[in-house]
N, C-alpha and C positions, 0 to 999 in steps of 0.2 A: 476472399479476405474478410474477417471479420472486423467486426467494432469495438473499440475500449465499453467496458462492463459500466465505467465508472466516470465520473467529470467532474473536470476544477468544481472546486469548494465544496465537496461531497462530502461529509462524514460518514469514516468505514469501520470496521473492526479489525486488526491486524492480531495472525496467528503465526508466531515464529514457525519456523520446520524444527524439529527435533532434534537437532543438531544447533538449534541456534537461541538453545533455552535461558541465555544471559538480555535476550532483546527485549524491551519492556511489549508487553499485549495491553491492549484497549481502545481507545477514539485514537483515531486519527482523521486530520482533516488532507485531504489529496489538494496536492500542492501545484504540482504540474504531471501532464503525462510525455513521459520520456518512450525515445525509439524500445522497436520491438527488440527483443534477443529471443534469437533461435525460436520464434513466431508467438513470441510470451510477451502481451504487454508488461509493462513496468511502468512504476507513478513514482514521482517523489512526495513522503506524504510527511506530516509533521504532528507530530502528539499533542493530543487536547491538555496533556496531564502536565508535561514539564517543558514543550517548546521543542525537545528533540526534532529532529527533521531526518530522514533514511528513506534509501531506495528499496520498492518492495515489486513483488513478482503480485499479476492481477489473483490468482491462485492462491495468497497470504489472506485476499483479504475479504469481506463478507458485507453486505449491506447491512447499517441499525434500524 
């Protein structure tokens, strides 16, 4: 079993999937880390830009 990439109050880069070209991209700061799906972390993270908060796959998102 591996490790989450990433940990509370980390700011990350978040990249929509192609299919989800309406989500804003940029800072977010990881909020909390939520259970795995189907062996894929997942964080709730929250935008530096306008306060939004969404759930995102470790996979979306990229170290600043």
């Amino acid at each position: 079993m591996s490790a989450p990439k990433f940990s509370v109050g980390q700011t990350v880069r978040f990249s929509p999937d192609r299919n989800q070209e309406v989500a804003a991209r940029g800072s977010f700061k990881i909020v909390r880390l939520l259970p795995e799906e189907a062996s894929v972390f997942q964080y709730r993270v929250k935008s530096q830009l306008d306060g939004h908060e969404r759930v995102v796959r470790e996979d979306q998102l990229a170290r600043l």
